[in-house]
N, C-alpha and C positions, 0 to 999 in steps of 0.2 A: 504493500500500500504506500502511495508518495506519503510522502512527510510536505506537506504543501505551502505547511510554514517556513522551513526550512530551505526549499526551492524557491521560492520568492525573497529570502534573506540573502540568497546565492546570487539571485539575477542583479538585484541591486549592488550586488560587492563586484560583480561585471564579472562573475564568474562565467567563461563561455561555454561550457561544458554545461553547466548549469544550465544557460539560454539554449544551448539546443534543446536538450529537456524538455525545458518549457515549450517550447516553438512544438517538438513533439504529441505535448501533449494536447496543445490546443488544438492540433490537428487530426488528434484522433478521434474514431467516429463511435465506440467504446462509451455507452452510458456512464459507468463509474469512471471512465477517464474525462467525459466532459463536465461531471461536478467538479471533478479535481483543479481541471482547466480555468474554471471560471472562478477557484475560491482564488488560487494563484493571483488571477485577473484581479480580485477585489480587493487583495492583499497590496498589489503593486499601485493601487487606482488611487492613493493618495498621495507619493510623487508625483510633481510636479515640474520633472525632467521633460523635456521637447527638444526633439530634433526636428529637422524641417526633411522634412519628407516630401521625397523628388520621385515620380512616377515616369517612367521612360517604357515609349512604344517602339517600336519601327517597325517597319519592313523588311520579310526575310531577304539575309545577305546583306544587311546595313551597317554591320559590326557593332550590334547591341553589346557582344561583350569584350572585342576589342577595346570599346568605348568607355564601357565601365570601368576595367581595368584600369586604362591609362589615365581617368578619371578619376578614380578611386584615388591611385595612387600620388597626384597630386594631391588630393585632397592631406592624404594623410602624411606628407611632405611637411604640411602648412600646421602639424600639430591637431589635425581634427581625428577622430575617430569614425569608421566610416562600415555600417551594414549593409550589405546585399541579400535581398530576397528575390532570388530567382525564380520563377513560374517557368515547370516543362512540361509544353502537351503532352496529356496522358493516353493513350492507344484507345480506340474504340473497341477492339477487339480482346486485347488482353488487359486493360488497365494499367498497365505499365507505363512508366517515362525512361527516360534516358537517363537526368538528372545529371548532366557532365559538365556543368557551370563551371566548377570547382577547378575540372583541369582545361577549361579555357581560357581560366585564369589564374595562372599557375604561378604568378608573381605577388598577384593580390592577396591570394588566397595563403601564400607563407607569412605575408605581412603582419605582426602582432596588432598593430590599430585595425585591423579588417577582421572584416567575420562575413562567412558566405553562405548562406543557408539555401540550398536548390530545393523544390517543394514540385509534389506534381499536382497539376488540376484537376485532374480527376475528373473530370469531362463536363468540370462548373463554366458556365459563360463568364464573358467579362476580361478576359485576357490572366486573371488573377485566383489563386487558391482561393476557398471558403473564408478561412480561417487568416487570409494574410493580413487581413486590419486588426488582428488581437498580434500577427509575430511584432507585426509594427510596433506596438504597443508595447511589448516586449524588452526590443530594441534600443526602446526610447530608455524605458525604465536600468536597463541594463549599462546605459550611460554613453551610448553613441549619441554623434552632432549631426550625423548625415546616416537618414535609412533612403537606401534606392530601391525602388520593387522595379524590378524587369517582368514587362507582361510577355505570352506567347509569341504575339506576335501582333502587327496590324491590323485592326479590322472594325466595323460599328461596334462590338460592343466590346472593344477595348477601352471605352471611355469609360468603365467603371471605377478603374482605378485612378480618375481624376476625385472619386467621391472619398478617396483614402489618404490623399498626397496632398500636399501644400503646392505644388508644383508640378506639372505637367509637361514632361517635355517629350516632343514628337519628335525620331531621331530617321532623319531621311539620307539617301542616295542620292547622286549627280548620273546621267545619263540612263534614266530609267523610262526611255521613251515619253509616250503625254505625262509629263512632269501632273501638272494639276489632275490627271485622270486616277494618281496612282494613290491617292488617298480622296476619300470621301470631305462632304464637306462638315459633318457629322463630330469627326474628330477634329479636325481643323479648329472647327470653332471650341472645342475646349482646350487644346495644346495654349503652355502659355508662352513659348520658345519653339521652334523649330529649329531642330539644326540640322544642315548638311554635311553630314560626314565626308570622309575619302575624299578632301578638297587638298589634294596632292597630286603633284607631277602628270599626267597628262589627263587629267579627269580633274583638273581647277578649273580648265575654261566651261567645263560642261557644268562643275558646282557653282562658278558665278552666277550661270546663267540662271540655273535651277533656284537659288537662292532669290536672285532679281524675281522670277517668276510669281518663289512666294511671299515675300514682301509685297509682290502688289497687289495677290492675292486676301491675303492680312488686313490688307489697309482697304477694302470691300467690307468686309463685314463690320456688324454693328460693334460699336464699341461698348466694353463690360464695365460697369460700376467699378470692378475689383481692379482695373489696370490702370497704372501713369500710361503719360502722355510717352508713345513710341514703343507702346506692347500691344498686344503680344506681338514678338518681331521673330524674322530670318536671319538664322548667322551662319559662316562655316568655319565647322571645326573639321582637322586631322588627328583623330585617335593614336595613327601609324605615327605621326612626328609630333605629338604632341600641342598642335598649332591651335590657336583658338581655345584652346581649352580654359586657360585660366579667365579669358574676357569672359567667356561664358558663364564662369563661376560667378566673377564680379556682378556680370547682369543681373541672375538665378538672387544672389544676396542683395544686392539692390532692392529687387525687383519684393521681395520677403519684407524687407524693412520697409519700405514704402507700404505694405500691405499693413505692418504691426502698425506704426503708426497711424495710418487712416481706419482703423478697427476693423478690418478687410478681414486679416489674418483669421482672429476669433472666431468673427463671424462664419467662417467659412468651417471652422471645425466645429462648430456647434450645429452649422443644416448639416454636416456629414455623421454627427452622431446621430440627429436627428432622422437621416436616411437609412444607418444600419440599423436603429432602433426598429424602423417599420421594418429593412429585412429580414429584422430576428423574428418578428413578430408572423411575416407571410410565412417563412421556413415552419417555423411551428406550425403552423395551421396545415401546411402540406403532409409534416410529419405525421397527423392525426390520419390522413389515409393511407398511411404503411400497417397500421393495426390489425390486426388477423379477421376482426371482424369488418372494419371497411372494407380492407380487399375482397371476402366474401359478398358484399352488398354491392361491391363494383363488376366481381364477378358475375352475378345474377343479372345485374342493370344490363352490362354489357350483352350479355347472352337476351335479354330481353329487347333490346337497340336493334341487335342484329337480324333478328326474325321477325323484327317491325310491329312488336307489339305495344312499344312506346318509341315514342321522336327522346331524341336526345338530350334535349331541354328538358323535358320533364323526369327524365332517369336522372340526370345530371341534379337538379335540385332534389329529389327525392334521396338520394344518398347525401346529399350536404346537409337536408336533415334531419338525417341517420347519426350524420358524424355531432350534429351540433349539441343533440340530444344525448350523447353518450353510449 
C-alpha cells in the first residue's frame, strides 16, 4: 500500500524517483490507485510553486524533440530546472506506445536539472494523456520552473493542451508545400508563438518565406484580450544550431509577465480549472455506463434499436434513466 504521505513529502524534496511514482500513479486506471493519486494531489494542493507551463505541437518530422532538447538544455544553462512530459501514440491494435523520448534525447535526459517522463495516450483525444494536467501539477510541486508537454502530434484536437499550458507554442517546418494549408485555422488561433524550425542552411530561404506567410496570416485574425500588442507572432528558430532559441525564450517570458501583470495569467488558470472540473465531472458520468448493469440495459437497448422495435432516441434516454436512477 503507498504511504501517500510520505510520497508527496518526497515530490516536494524534488525527489525524482519519487515524481515518477507519483506521475505513475496518477496515471493508473486501478480504483485503489486512483484514491491514492488524488490524496497525493490534495497533499501537494497547498504549495504554491508555478512553473509556467509551455504546450508544444507540431507536425510530424518538425523536430518536436530535437527542439526540446536543445531547448531544454539552454534553459537549464540559465540555472532553471526544466520537465518534459512526452505524449506517445498508443497503437489501436495492441495498446502499446513506443515511448522513446528519453533516447531522442539523450543529452537532456543525462542532465540533473531535467526530468523526462514519456506517457502513452492510450487512445485519449487531444494530443495529451488523461492524466497529464495532474503530472503537471506534479512537476510544478516537485520544484521545476519550466514543464513542456509535447502533444502526439498536429491536429484539431490538439488544442487541448492549450487548456493545460500557460503557453502555446505551435512548432512548424519550412518547405512543406501550401504553407497555410498545413495546419488548420483551429489551432492557429490558439498557438500563442509559432515557430519555424530547421531555419538553416538551405531550407532558411524556404523558412523566411514560410515565417512571412505566417505573420501575415496572425495579423488576420481577431485579436485576444490575453495578448500585447505584436502576439501572437512568427519566428524562426534552428534546434540543429541553436539559433533563435534564446529570443524565443525572451519572447515566451515577456510575453508571461505581461500576462501576470495584466491579470491575464490567473485568469486563464482558473477557466482551465474550471474546464477540467466539468471534465472530471463528464468522465464520471460516462464511467456510470461501464457498470455490469448499464452494459446489460445497453445491451438489451441495443438489441432492441436493431430489430426496430424502438428508434434510438428513445433506447438512448431510457437507459440514461436507468443509469440516473441507480
Amino acid at each position: 500500500m503507498t504511504d501517500t504521505k510520505e510520497l508527496a513529502s518526497k515530490v516536494l524534496s524534488g525527489d525524482r524517483r519519487a515524481l515518477a511514482r507519483a506521475i505513475t500513479l496518477v496515471e493508473s486506471g486501478r480504483a485503489d490507485h486512483r484514491e491514492a493519486a488524488l490524496d497525493v494531489l490534495e497533499r501537494l494542493n497547498a504549495t504554491d510553486r508555478q512553473a509556467i507551463r509551455i504546450g508544444l505541437s507540431g507536425t510530424p518530422g518538425v523536430g518536436k524533440s530535437t527542439f526540446i532538447e536543445a531547448f531544454g538544455m539552454m534553459l537549464t544553462a540559465q540555472g532553471l530546472r526544466v520537465a518534459v512530459l512526452a505524449v506517445d501514440p498508443s497503437s489501436a491494435r495492441s495498446g502499446g506506445s513506443i515511448l522513446g523520448d528519453k533516447t531522442r534525447m539523450e543529452l537532456l535526459s543525462r542532465n540533473p536539472d531535467a526530468f523526462i517522463r514519456p506517457s502513452p495516450s492510450q487512445s485519449h483525444l487531444g494530443g495529451v494523456a488523461r492524466r497529464t494536467r495532474e503530472a503537471v501539477r506534479l512537476c510544478e510541486a516537485a520544484g521545476f520552473d519550466v514543464v513542456l508537454i509535447e502533444t502526439v502530434g498536429v491536429g484539431q484536437s490538439e488544442t487541448v493542451v492549450a487548456e493545460m499550458s500557460d503557453l502555446f507554442i505551435l512548432l512548424l517546418a519550412p518547405a512543406g508545400g501550401d504553407e497555410l494549408q498545413g495546419v488548420k485555422r483551429g489551432i492557429m488561433e490558439m498557438a500563442d508563438m509559432i515557430l519555424i524550425n530547421k531555419a538553416d542552411g538551405d531550407l532558411k530561404p524556404a523558412a523566411t518565406r514560410t515565417c512571412s506567410d505566417y505573420a501575415g496570416a496572425l495579423r488576420l485574425l481577431r485579436k485576444r484580450p490575453q495578448d500585447p500588442a505584436g502576439f501572437p507572432k512568427a519566428m524562426m528558430v534552428s534546434a540543429l544550431h541553436d539559433d533563435g532559441l534564446a529570443t524565443a525564450w525572451e519572447e515566451m517570458t515577456a510575453l508571461t509577465e505581461w500576462r501576470r501583470a495584466e491579470g491575464h495569467f490567473e485568469a486563464r488558470r482558473a477557466a482551465q480549472a474550471r474546464y477540467w472540473f466539468n471534465e472530471e465531472v463528464k468522465r464520471g458520468l460516462l464511467a456510470q455506463l461501464e457498470t455490469p448493469q448499464a452494459r446489460e440495459a445497453m445491451a438489451s437497448a441495443a438489441a432492441a434499436v436493431a430489430e426496430g422495435r424502438i428508434t434510438p432516441t428513445v433506447a438512448a434516454r431510457d437507459v440514461l434513466d436507468m443509469v440516473r436512477k441507480g
